[in-house]
Every structure is written in structure tokens, then in C-alpha cells.
C-alpha positions in Angstrom: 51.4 27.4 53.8 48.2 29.2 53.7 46.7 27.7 57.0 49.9 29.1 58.7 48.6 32.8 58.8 45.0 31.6 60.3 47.0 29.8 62.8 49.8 32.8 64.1 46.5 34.5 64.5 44.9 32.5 67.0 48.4 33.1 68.9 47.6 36.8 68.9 44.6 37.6 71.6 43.4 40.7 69.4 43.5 38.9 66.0 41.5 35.5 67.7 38.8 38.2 69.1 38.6 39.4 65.3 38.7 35.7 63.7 35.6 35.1 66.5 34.2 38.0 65.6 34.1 36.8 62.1 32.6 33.9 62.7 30.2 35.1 65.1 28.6 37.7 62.1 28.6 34.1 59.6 25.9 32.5 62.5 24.2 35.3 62.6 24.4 35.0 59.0 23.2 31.5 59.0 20.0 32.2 61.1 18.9 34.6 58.9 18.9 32.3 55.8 16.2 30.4 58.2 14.5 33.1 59.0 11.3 33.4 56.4 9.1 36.0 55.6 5.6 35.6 57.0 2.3 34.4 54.6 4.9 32.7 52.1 4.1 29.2 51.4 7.4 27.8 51.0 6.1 24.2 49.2 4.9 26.6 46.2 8.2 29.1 46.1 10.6 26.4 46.3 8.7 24.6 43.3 8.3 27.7 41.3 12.4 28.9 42.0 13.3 25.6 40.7 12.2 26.4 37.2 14.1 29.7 37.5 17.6 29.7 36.6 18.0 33.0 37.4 16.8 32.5 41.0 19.1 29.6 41.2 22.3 31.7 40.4 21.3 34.4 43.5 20.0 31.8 45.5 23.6 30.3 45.2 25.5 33.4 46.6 22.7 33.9 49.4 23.1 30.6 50.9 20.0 29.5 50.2 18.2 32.7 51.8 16.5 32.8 48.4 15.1 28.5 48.5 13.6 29.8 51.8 12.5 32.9 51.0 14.0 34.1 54.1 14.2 38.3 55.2 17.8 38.0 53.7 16.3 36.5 50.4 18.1 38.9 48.4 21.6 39.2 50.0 24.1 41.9 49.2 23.5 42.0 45.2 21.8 45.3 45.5 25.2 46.4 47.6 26.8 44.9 44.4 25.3 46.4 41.7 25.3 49.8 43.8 29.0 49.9 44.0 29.3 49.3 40.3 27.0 51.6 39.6 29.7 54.6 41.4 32.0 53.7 39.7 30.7 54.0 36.7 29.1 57.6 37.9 33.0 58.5 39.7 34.0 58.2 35.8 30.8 59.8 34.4 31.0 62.9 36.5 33.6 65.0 37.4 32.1 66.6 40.9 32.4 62.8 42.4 35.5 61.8 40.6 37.4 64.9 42.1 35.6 63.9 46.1 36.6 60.1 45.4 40.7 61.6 44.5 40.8 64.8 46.5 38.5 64.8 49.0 40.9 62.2 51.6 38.9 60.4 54.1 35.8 62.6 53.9 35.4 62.2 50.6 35.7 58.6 50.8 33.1 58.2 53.6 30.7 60.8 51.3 30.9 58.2 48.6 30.2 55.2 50.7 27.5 57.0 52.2 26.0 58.0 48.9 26.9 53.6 48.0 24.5 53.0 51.0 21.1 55.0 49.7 21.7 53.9 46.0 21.5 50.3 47.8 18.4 50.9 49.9 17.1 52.8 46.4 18.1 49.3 44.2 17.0 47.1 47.1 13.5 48.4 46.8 13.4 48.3 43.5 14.4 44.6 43.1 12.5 43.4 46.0 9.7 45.0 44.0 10.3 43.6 40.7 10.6 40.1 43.1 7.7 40.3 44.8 4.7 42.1 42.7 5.0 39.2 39.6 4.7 36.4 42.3 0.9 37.8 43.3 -1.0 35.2 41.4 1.2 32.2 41.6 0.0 31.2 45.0 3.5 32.2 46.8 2.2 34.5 49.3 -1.1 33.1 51.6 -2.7 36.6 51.5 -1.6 38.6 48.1 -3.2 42.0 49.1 -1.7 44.9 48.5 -0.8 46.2 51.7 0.7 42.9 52.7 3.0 43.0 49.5 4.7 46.0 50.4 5.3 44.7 53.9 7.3 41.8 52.3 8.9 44.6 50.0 10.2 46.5 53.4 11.2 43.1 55.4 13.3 42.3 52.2 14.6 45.5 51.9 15.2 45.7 55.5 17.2 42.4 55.2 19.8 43.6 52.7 20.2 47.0 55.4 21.1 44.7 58.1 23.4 42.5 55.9 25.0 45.6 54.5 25.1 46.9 58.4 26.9 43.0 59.1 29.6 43.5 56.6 30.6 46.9 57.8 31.2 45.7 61.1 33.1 42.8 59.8 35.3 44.9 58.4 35.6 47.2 61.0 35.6 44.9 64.3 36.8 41.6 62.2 39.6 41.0 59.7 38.9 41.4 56.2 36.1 42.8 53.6 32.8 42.4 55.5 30.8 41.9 52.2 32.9 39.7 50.8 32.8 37.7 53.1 29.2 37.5 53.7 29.4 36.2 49.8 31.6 34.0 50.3 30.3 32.1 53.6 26.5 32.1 51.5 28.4 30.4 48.7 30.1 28.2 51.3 26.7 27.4 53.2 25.6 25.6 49.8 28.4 22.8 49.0 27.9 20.4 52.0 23.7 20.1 50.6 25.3 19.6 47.0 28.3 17.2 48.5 25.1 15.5 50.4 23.2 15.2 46.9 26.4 13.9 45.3 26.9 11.1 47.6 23.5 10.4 47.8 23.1 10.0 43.7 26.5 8.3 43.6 25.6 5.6 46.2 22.4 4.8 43.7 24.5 4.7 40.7 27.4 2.8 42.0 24.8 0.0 42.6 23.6 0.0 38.6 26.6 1.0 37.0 29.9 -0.7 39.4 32.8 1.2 40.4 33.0 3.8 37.2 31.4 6.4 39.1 33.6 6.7 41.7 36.3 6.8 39.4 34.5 9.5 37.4 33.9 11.0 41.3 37.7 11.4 41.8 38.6 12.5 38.3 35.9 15.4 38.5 37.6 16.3 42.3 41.3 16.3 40.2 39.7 18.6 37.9 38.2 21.3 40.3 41.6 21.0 42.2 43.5 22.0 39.0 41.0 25.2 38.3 41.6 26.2 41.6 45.0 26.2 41.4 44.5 28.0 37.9 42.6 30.6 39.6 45.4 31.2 42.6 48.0 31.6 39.5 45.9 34.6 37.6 44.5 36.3 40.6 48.3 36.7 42.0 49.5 37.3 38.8 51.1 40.9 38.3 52.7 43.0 35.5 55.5 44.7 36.9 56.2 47.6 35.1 59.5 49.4 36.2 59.5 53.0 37.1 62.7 55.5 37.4 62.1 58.7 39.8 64.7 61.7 39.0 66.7 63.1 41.8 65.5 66.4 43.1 66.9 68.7 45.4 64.9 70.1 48.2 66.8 72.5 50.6 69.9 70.5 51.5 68.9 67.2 51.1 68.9 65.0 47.2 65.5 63.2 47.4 64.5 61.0 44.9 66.8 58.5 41.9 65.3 55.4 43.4 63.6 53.1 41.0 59.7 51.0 42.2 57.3 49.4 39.6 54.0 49.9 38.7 52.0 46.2 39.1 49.4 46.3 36.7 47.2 43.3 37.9 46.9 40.3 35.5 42.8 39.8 36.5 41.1 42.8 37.1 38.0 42.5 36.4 37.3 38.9 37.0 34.5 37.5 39.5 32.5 41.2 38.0 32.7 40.1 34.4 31.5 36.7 35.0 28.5 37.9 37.2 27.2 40.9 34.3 27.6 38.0 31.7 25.6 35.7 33.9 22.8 37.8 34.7 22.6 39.0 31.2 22.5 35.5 30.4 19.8 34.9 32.8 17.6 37.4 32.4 15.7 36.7 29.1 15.3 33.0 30.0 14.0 34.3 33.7 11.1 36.9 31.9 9.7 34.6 29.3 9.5 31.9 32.2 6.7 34.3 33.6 5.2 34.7 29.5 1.3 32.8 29.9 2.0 28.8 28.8 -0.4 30.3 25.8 2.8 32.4 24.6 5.8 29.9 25.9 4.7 28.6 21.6 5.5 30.9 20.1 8.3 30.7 17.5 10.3 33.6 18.4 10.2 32.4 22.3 10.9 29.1 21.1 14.0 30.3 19.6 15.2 32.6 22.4 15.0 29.9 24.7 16.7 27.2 22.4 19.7 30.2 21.9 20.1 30.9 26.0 19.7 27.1 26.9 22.8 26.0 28.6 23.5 22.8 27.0 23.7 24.7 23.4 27.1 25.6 21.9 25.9 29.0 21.1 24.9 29.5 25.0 28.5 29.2 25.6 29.9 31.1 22.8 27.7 34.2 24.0 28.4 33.4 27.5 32.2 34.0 26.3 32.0 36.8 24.4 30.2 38.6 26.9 32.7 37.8 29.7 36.1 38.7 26.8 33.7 42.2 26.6 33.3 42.6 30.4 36.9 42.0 31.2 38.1 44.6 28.9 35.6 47.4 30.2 36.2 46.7 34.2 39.8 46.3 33.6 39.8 50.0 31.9 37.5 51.2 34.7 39.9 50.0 38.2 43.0 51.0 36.0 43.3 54.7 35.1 46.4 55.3 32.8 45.7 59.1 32.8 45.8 59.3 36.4 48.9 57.2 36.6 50.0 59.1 34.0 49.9 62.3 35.7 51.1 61.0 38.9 54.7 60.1 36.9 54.6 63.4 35.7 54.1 65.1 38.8 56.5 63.5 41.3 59.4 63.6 38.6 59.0 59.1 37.6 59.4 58.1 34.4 59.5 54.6 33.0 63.0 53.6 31.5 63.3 54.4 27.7 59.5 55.9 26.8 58.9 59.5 27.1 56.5 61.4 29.5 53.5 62.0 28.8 51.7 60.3 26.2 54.4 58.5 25.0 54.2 56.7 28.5 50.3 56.9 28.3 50.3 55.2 25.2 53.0 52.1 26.3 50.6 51.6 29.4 47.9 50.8 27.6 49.8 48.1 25.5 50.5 46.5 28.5 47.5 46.8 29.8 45.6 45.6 26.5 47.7 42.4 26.4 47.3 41.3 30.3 44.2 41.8 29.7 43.4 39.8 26.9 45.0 36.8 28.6 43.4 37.5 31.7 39.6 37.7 29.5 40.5 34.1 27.0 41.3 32.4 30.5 38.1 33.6 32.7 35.8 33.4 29.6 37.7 29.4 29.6 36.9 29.5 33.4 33.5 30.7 32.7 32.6 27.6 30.0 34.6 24.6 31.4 33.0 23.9 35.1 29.9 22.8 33.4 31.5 20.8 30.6 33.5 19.1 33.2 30.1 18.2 35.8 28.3 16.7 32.4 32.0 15.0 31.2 32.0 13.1 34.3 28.4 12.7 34.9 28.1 14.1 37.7 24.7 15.1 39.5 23.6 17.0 42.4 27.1 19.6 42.4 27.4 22.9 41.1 30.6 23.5 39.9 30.3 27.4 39.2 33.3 29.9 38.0 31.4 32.9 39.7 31.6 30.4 42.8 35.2 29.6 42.3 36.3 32.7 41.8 34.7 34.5 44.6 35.5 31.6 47.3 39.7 31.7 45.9 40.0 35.9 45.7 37.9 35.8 49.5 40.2 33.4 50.7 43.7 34.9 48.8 42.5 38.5 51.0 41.8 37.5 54.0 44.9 35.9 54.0 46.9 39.1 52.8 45.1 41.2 55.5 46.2 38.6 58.0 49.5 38.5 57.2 50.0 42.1 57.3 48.3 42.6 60.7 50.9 39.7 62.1 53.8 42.3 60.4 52.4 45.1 61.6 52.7 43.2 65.2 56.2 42.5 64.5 57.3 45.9 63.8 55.6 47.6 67.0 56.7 44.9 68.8 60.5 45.7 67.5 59.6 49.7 68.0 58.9 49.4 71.8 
């Protein structure tokens, strides 16, 4: 069962330290989604964020940081975007690509520390782009310059500490610090939605009779079975079987055993769906700032009846963007040549294909199909949560595949880490 490695840890006095630990960074967490910036009249940002649907989706992975406009308004999304962002450059330039293979540890930490000042660089940057078009809308008490760019550093300086938090997650706790931060800000938001659900329910159950809880339990059903969907195609693997030749070093025949290459069924997944999103997003978000003069106009008119989310071409672009996204992240974490040359170099060769491009070549067909299935089911996973809250009428939730996705793969890893301390245990235990 999957509560069974949470519970062998609490048996273990250094694993229940890390669990606390864990738990001790999410309150820490929690205050700070109380804490608000000073001069910001909440009243007038909570109204304004409303109409935002951009604000909405960030405000869902912050835990409501963002609704209270708190020093941690802006979570780790800069962190995000900054770690896509080297990857893309790792691929892009060949100085970093060789420090990320060949420069070991050092090379790794250089790259995280170069990860760090791109986030502090994109933190800035987005807490500006946050904070300067909010000067006339009555958000902040006292809109002067000087007290602008004081916000501008208390939001940046937010995002430091929460990148600060996850790092020591991961070092003093037990699994990825920043995903984890994600997923307890996600987590912090479904007992106000559950709240909002009951509260709506109650109201209707009066008017309409007993329908609504039956429309309750068949939308539970529903997000039970996408779950379960999701735990299927995030384990999911590819196992592509590898033959190593036997070589002779010295006295000793090394080598002739066979191993497999997993190629991961979803490999881009929770990324996809989050660059398709904000794409989404962003138009809607800008001409929500256009004058009400210009909000008229045909052309904005028509941008906002193509991006609304209750049209069928929303969802078709929505789709296609996430099919697109897939393809390109999956292409991006799984490197053919380098597998490619690895084969090559340590004598492995998969049964009946030839080195080198031959095998090159096969890899990719692999790769293309997994991924296509993996891209039709999370663009599916990306549409259906909000067909199914509307289906069964319900109010007050948000049923979201980013959430979904993030909250299963958080959960899936932190169990996997877990579990491999508790075996780790077990083998020292049996060395000594």
C-alpha cells in the first residue's frame, strides 16, 4: 500500500526527524502565504485578481500567497521557468552541455548555481511586470515610486527564501524540496474549495432535493478514476532490451549480461500542461488591463470569445498546444544521441538493430509512439476536469490537470525516495 512506506518511516528515528523536518518547512510555508506586503489594500487586489484568470492559475500553486498578496506572492514559478530555461540553453550551447555531462559534481553544483541568479534575474522581472501595471488601480495605499520597488524587492526576496526552503528540504528532509513546496501550495487550496462546495451544495440540496448529492458522488467517482489514470501513465515505462558484448580485461571476462533501457511513457507531462496554460492565459490576462474604451473593439472582442474557456475552440487550442509541448519536452529529457553513444562506447547493443544509427533511428520510433500516447492522454487530461465540474454542476471546486498531475507525480516520488532510504537501511543493516 502506499501509506505503508510513510509509516516504516516513522519507525526509523532519522527518517521521522526528515518527515518532521518536512513538515516543519510546509508551516513555515503556510505563514508566509499570510504574511502581506505592506500599503496593499487587500479588499481592492482580491477584487481585481478575481477577474484575472491568469492570477487565478498562480494563485492556485502558491496557496493562496497570490489572493493575499503575501511576500511569497509569487512562489517558485520563477525557479520554474529558470530551470526550463537551462535546459533549453544545456542544449543550445555546447560549453554548458559538456559542464552539465562532464563536469561530475562541480559541474552540477555550477549549473544550479547559474539556475539560482537566472531566478533572482526572472523574479525581478515578473515581480516588475506584477507590480508597475497595478499603480493606478488603487492596489497599493501609497503608489510612489520608491515604494514600488520596495514591493519589487520584498517579492523578489520571497521567491529567494522559498527557493532557500526547498533546498533544505531536499537536503535535511526527504524528497524534492520544490516540489514539494508546489505541491503543499496546491494542497493548502482544496479544504477552502471543499468548504465552498459544501457550502453551495447545502443551498442547492434545499431547491433542487437529493440530485446534487448524487451529482456530488458521481463527480468524486470521476476525479478517483483520473487519479488512478494518472498513477498508470506516470509509472508507465518502455522497456527497451539492451545486450552488452563480453570483453576481456586482463584475466577476467566482463561484460554478456543483458539490462534495458526504460524510456518513460510521460515525460514531459505536468511541464506541457503549465506552457499551454500560461500561453493560454496570457492574452486574456493583457487585454483585461486594455482601457474599458478598447475592451469594444472587434478584434478584442474576438480574441477574447476564441481564449474563453467554455468555447470548443478554447479547448481544441488548449490540446494542441499540450500534443506540441509533450513532443518537444519529451525530445529535450531524452537524448537518443547520447544514449546512442553510450551503447557504443561500453560495447551494448540492442538485439537485432545495428549500432549506430541504425539503433539511433529505432530509438526514436519508440520514443515517437510513447510519446504520442503519452501527448492524446494529457491533452484528454488537460480538457476533461473542467467538462466533468460543469457535467455535474458542480460549484466552488477546481478540478485542474496541472493540479492533478503535480499532487500524483509529488506524491509517486516521495514515496520512491522513501522506499529506497528504508532499503538502503536494510542493506547496512545486513553489512554490519
Amino acid at each position: 500500500m502506499m501509506v505503508d512506506p510513510f509509516v516504516n518511516a516513522l519507525k526509523v528515528e532519522e527518517l521521522k526527524k526528515r518527515l518532521f523536518f518536512v513538515f516543519f518547512a510546509f508551516a513555515i510555508f503556510v505563514f508566509g502565504t499570510h504574511l502581506t506586503v505592506p500599503g496593499v489594500d487587500l479588499a481592492v487586489w482580491q477584487e481585481l485578481i478575481n477577474k484575472h484568470a491568469l492570477f487565478s492559475f498562480i494563485g492556485l500553486i502558491t496557496g493562496g500567497a497570490l489572493t493575499n498578496f503575501a511576500v511569497i506572492a509569487m512562489g517558485i514559478t520563477p525557479y520554474i521557468n529558470a530551470s526550463i530555461m537551462m535546459q533549453l540553453l544545456t542544449i543550445i550551447f555546447p560549453k554548458l552541455e559538456e559542464m552539465a555531462k562532464e563536469g561530475g559534481e562541480m559541474g552540477r553544483k555550477q549549473i544550479a548555481s547559474y539556475t539560482r541568479w537566472l531566478t533572482i534575474a526572472l523574479s525581478i522581472l515578473q515581480a516588475t511586470m506584477m507590480t508597475f501595471p497595478l499603480r493606478h488601480t488603487g492596489v497599493f495605499r501609497n503608489p510612489s515610486i520608491f515604494n514600488l520597488v520596495f514591493v519589487i524587492l520584498i517579492l523578489t526576496a520571497g521567491t529567494s527564501f522559498l527557493l532557500w526552503l526547498g533546498e533544505q528540504i531536499s537536503d535535511k528532509g526527504i524528497g524534492n524540496g520544490v516540489s514539494l513546496l508546489i505541491f503543499s501550495g496546491i494542497v493548502l487550496r482544496y479544504p477552502t474549495y471543499t468548504a465552498q462546495v459544501f457550502q453551495i451544495s447545502s443551498q442547492r440540496i434545499h431547491d433542487e432535493g437529493p440530485i446534487v448529492l448524487l451529482r456530488l458522488l458521481g463527480f468524486v467517482a470521476m476525479a478517483l478514476v483520473l487519479i488512478a489514470a494518472i498513477v498508470a501513465i506516470t509509472q508507465g515505462i518502455r522497456k527497451v532490451q539492451v545486450q552488452y558484448a563480453k570483453r576481456v580485461v586482463g584475466r577476467r571476462v566482463m561484460g554478456g549480461q543483458s539490462s534495458y533501457i526504460p524510456i518513460k511513457v510521460e515525460n514531459g507531462g505536468v511541464i506541457a500542461i503549465i506552457f499551454a496554460i500560461t500561453l493560454l492565459y496570457f492574452p486574456i490576462t493583457v487585454l483585461s488591463f486594455l482601457p474599458p474604451a478598447y475592451q469594444q473593439n472587434k478584434i478584442v472582442m474576438f480574441v477574447q470569445s476564441l481564449f474563453n474557456p467554455q468555447m470548443v475552440y478554447y479547448n481544441l487550442i488548449y490540446a494542441g498546444l499540450v500534443i506540441a509541448f509533450t513532443f518537444f519536452y519529451a525530445y529535450i529529457n531524452f537524448n537518443i544521441n547520447d544514449i546512442t553513444d553510450n551503447l557504443k562506447k561500453y560495447g551494448g547493443f540492442i538485439p537485432g538493430i545495428r549500432p549506430g544509427k541504425p539503433t539511433s533511428d529505432y530509438l526514436n520510433k519508440i520514443l515517437s509512439r510513447v510519446t504520442f500516447i503519452a501527448a492524446i492522454f494529457l491533452a484528454f487530461i488537460a480538457v476533461i476536469p473542467s467538462q466533468i465540474t460543469r457535467a455535474f454542476h458542480v460549484e466552488g471546486f477546481y478540478l485542474g490537470s496541472t493540479s492533478l498531475l503535480i499532487l500524483v507525480g509529488v506524491v509517486l516520488d516521495t514515496i520512491r525516495q522513501i522506499s529506497a532510504r528504508l532499503t538502503m537501511r536494510h542493506y547496512q543493516g545486513f553489512l554490519k
